[in-house]
C-alpha positions as CSV (number, residue, x, y, z in Angstrom):
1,X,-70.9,-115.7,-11.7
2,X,-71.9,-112.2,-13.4
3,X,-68.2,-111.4,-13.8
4,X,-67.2,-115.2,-14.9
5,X,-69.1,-114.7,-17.5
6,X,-68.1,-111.0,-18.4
7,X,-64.7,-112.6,-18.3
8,X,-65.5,-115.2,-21.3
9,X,-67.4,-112.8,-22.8
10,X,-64.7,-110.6,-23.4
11,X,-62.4,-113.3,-23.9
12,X,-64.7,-114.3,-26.7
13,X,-64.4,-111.0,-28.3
14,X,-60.6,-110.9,-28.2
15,X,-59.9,-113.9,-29.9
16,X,-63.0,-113.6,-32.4
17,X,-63.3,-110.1,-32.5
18,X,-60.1,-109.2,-34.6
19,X,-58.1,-110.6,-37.5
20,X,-55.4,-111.6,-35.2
21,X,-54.1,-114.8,-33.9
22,X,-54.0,-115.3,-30.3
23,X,-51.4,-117.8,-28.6
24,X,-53.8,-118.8,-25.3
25,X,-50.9,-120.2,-23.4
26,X,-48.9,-117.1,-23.6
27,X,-52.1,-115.0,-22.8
28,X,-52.4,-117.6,-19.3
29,X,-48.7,-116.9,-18.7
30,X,-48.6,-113.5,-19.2
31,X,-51.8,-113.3,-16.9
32,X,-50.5,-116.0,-14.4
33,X,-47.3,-113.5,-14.0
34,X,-49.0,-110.6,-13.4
35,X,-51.2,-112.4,-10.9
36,X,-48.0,-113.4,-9.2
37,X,-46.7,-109.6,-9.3
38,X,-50.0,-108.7,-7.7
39,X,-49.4,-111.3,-4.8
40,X,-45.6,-110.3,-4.9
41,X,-46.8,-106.6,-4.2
42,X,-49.0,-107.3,-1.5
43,X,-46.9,-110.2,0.3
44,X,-44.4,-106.8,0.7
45,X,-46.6,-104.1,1.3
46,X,-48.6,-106.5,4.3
47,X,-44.7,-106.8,5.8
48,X,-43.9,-103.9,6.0
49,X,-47.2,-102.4,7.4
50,X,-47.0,-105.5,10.2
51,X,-43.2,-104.6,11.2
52,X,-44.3,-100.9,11.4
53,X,-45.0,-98.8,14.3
54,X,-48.5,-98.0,14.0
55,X,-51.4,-98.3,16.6
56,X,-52.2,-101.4,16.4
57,X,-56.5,-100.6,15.7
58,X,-55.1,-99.1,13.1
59,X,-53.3,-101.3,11.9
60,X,-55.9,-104.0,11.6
61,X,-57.6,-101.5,9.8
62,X,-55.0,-100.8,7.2
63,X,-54.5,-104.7,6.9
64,X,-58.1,-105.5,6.1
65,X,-58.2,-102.6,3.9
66,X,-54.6,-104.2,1.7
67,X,-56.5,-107.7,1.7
68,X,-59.8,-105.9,0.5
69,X,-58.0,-103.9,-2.1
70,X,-55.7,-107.1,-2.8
71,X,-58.9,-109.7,-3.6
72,X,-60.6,-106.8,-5.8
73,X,-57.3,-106.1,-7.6
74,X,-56.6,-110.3,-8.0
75,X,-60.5,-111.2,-9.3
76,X,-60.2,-110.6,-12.5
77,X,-57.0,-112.0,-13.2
78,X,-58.1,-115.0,-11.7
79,X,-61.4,-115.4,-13.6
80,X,-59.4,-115.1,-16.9
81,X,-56.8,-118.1,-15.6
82,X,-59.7,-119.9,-15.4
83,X,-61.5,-119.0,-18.2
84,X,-57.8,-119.4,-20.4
85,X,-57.4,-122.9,-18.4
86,X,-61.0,-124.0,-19.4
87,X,-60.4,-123.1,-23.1
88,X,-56.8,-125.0,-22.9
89,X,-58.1,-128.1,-21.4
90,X,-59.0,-131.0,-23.7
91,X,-62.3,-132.3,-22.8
92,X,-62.2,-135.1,-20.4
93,X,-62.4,-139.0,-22.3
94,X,-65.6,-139.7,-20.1
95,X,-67.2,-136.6,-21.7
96,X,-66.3,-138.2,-24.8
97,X,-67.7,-141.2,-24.6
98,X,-70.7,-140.0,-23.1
99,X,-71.0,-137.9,-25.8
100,X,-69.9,-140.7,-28.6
């Protein structure tokens, strides 16, 4: 939750903090491809570690290690999707009504 909200917190100061205009749906595809990259990079590096020769203990330890590394390296890309996604999404009509 701390970093969700370190996420829109910097979000916040991007898109207030400067005179410029930021186009959200290019900032979530821009994001979205690099998160893809990411996942692209360690779909390969996970095959060819698996086809190698390598002890198998070890191995298992390199693989948890790239899936470790892969989830810390994915986070934060993932928190600003959402963060991006919740700032693109019109409220609901039941929260408008509700509201109304």
């Amino acid at each position: 939750m701390q970093n969700h909200q370190h996420v829109s917190s910097v979000l916040n100061r991007l898109i207030i903090g400067t005179g410029q205009t930021f186009d959200l749906h290019t900032l979530l595809q821009s994001t979205s491809r690099t998160l893809s990259n990411l996942d692209f990079e360690h779909q390969h590096e996970m095959q060819r570690i698996e086809r190698g020769r390598t002890d198998p203990a070890l191995k298992r330890q390199i693989i948890d290690n790239l899936r470790r590394r892969h989830r810390e390296r994915r986070q934060p890309y993932v928190a600003l999707i959402a963060e991006l996604e919740k700032r693109l999404v019109p409220p609901l009509a039941g929260d408008l009504q509700a509201a109304g």
